[in-house]
N, C-alpha and C positions, 0 to 999 in steps of 0.2 A: 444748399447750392447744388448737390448733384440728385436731390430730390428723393434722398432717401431717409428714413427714418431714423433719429438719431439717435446711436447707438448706446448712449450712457443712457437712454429709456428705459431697458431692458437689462442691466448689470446693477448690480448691487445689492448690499447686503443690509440688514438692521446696523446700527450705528452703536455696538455695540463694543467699547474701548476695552473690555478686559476679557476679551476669547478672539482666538485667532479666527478667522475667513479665511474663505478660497478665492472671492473675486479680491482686485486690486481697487475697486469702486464699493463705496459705502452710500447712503443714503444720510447725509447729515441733517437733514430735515423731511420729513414726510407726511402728505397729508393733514397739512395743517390747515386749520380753518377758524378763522375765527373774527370778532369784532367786537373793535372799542367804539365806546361813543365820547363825543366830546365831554371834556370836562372831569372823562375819569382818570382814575389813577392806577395801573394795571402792572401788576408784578407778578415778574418772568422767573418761575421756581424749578431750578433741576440742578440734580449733579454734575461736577464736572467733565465735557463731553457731550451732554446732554442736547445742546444744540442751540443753547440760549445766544450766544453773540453773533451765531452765524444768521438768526432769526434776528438782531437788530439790525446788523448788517447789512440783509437784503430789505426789513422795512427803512433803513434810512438810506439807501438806494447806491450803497458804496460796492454792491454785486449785487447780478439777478440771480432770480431762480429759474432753476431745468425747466422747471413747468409750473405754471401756474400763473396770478396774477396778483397783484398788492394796489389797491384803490387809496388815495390819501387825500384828504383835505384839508391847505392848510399847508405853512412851511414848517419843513421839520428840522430842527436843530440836533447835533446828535453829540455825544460824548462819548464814543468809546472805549478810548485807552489813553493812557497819558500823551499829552503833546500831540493829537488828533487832529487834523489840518492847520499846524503849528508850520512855520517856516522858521527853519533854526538860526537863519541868518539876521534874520528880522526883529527888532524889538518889542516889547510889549503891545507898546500903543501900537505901534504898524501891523501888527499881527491880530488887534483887534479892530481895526480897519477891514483889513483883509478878510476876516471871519465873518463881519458883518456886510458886506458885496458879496460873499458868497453867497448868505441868507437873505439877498435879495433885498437890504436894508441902502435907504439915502447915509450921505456922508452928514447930514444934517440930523438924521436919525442915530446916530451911533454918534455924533459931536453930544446931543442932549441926554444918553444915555452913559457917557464915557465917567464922568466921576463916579457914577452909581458902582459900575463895573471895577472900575480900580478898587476903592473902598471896601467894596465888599471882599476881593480880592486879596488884600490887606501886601500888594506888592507895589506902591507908590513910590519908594525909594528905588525901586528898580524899571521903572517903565519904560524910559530910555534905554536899556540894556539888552543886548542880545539874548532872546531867549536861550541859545542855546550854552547858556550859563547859568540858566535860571536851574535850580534843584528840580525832584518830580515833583514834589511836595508844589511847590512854588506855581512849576507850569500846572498840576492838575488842580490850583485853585484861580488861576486866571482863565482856563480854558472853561470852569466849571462854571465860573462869573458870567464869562462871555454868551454860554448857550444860553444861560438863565435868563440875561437881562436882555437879548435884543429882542424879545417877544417872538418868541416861534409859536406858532398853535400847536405843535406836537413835541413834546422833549423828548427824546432817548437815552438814557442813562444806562453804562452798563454800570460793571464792577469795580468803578475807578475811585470813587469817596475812601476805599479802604486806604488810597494811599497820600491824602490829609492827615493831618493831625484831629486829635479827639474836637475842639473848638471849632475847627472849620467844616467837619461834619455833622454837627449838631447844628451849624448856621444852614450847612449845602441843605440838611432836610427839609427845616424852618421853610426856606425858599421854594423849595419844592411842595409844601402846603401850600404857601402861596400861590405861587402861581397855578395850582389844582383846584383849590376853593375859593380863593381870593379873585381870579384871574380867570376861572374858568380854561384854563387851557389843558389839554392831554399830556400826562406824563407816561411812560415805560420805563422801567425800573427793573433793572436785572440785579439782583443781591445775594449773594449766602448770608448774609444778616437778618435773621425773621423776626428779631426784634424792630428792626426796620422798615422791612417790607409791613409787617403790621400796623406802625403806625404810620404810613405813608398809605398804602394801598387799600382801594377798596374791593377789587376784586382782582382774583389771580387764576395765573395759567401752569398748572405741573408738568413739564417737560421730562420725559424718561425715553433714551435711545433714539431721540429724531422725531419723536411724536408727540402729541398730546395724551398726555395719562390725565388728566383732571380739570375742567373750569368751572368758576365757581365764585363763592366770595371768601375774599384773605383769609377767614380763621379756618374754614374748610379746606381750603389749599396747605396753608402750611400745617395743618393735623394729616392730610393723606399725603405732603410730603414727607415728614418726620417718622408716622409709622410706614409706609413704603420701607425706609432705610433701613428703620429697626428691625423689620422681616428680610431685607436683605443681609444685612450683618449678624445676624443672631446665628451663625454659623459657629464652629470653633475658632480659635485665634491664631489657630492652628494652621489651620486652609484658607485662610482670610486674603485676598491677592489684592485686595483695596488699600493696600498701604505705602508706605515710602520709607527711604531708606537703605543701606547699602546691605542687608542683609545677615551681617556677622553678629548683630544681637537680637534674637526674635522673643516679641511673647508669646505663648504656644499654649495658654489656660489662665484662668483669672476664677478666684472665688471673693465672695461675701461672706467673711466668719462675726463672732459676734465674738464677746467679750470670754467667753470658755473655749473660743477656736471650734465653736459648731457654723458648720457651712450652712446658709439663710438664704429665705429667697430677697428677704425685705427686712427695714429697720427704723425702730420704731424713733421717732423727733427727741434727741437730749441721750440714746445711749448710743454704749461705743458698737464702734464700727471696725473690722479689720479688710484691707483688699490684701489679697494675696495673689499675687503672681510669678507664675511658673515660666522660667523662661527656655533659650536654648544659645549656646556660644560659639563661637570659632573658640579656638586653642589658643590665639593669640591674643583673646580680650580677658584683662583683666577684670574682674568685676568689681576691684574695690576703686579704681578709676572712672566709673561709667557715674552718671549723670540721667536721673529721674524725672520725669515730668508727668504726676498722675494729675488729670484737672477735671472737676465737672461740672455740665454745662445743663441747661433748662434746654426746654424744645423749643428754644427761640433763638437758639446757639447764643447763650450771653454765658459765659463764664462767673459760674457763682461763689465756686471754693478751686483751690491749685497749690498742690505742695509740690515743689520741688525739691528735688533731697540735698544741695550745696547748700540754699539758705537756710537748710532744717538743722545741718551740720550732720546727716547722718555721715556712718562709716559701712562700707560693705564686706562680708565677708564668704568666702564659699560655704554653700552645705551640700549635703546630701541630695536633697530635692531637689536642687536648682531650682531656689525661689528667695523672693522677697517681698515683706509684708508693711504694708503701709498703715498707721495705727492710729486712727482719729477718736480720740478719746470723748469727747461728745457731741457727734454729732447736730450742727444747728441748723440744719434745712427744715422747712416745711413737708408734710406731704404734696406728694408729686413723686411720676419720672423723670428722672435725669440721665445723660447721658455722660458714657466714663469715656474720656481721651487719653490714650496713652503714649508717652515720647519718653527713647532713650538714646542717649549719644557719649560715645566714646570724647569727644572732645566738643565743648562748644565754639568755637572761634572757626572748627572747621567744618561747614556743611556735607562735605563728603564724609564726616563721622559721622553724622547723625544715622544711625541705626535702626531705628523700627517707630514709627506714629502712624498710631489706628484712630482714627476716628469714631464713635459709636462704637469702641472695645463691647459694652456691653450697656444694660441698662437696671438702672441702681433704683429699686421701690422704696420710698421713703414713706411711713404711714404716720400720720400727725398723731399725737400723744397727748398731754394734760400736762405743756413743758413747765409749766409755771405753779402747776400743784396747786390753781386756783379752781379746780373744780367742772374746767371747760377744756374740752377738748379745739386746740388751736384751728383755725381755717386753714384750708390747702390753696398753698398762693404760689407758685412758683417765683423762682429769683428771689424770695423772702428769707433772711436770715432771721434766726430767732436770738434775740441780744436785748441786753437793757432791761431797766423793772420801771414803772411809773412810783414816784413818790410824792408826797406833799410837803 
């Protein structure tokens, strides 16, 4: 309007959540360039901050961007965040009315479509009911129903499946093949599930600080998102600012000892394994009160083994070191890396206990062995436990 150059052109910084700045404007997106074509399936990989939802956002047209342009063809349906153009006043069915006028769909269009939607949905007994009594669980599988079945040529999906139950995410994916192969329509797919994004996606996009770090196809995406990490956290655990928690319980070192307490880089499929970890306290944390959660997970973040130490029955006591040793007496992973998680909390019931969770603590080399002493050295399968014998 007063015909001058507009001034947030010129300010801002990398999008960079864990180092302070000097300007008060960031860059949450920059530079991005890229194209789907019909019919693909395209998952959105970065860390949190990264820029992933604000990049749905501005492609399903709920904000623009500073600059630049976004071409689509085609109605785009989009899922956000739980209860995402939901009217809380409004009932089930009125609200899938509503959702479907929005998308540009006849009343006669969404009457032929509406059992599909409930059903799948599996909130029939509540249709009549104010959404805004419905659980999240409840709304984020009608709203997930609704985008799916009134035929958008583009879906947008962020991070919202996580908060269904296990059965309704296994059906949301199913649907989302569907309609990718089956239906030929475009999906976007934002997930930290790369068991997910794999078998959904065909090809992805790596997002690191507002930019594009990688595109490509899914198993190349998620291998230069997972090592990315792991060169990122391979720091000490010590200086690690990528964590959560209120600070009064820190880990501050982590080893891999073997069965004589020699520190290892790796371990071999079927022997023991010890983690040991070094911690740091307030004065006023007991440690035989505190509450463990060593867990480790594949590069596809699936959770393969997890001891907690309430249901192990451990008891804790101080030493010398300030440390505590987790002791898996035989090891049954495959070769592979994995990745170690570590969570501790003064109280569970209250989240302002929870004390220190690192993600990618570090990373655990498992080398496959001859576990079965039949003379073959086992395959390197990740997520694979080694259990059971064949008999006749």
């Amino acid at each position: 309007m007063l015909r001058r150059e507009d001034p947030y052109l010129k300010i801002g910084e990398t999008n960079d959540r864990s180092k302070k700045g000097d300007s008060e404007y960031v860059w949450a997106l920059r530079d991005i360039n890229f194209e789907v074509q019909q019919g693909d399936v395209l998952g959105i990989i970065g860390k949190n901050g990264a820029g992933k939802s604000t990049l749905l956002k501005i492609l399903s047209r709920v904000t623009t961007p500073t600059t630049g342009t976004i071409k689509a063809r085609g109605r785009i349906a989009s899922l956000l965040e739980v209860g995402t153009g939901f009217h809380p006043e409004l009932t089930g069915r009125e609200n899938i009315y509503m959702n479907g006028c929005i998308m540009g769909m006849t009343s006669k269009e969404i009457d032929r479509k509406l059992d599909e939607i409930v059903d799948f949905a599996g909130v029939e007994r509540y249709l009549d009911t104010p959404v805004k009594r419905y659980s999240s669980g409840m709304t984020v599988r009608l709203g997930f129903s609704i985008a799916a079945h009134l035929e958008p040529e583009i879906l947008v999906v962020d991070e919202v499946l996580a908060v269904g139950d296990a059965e309704f995410q296994k059906k949301a994916i199913g649907k989302m093949q569907d309609v990718s192969k089956g239906e030929g329509r475009t999906v976007l797919f934002v997930s930290h599930n790369m068991g997910a994004i794999r078998n959904l996606c065909k090809t992805g996009i790596v997002l690191k600080n507002g930019i594009v770090d990688f595109v490509g196809g899914v198993e190349e995406s998620i291998s230069k998102y997972t090592t990315v990490n792991k060169i990122e956290n391979s720091q000490s655990l010590a200086n690690r600012t990528d964590r959560k928690g209120n600070g009064k319980f820190r880990f501050v070192d982590i080893q891999f000892l073997d069965k004589n307490n020699n520190e290892v880089a790796g371990v071999l499929t079927g022997d023991t394994l010890k983690i040991k970890l070094f911690y740091r306290k307030d004065l006023d944390i007991e440690i035989s009160k505190m509450l463990f959660d060593i867990s480790i997970k594949d590069n596809f973040e699936n959770f393969v083994l997890q001891f907690i130490s309430d249901e192990i029955g451990s008891k804790f006591k101080e030493n010398k070191d300030n440390s505590i040793t987790l002791e898996i007496a035989k090891l049954l992973l495959r070769g592979g890396n994995y990745n170690v998680r570590l969570f501790a909390t003064y109280d569970t019931s209250a989240p302002e206990n929870h004390c220190d969770n690192i993600e990618n603590a570090a990373i655990l080399n498992v080398h496959s062995s001859d576990f079965w002493g039949a003379g073959k050295i086992i395959r390197d399968r990740n997520t694979a436990v080694c259990m059971g014998i064949f008999t006749t």
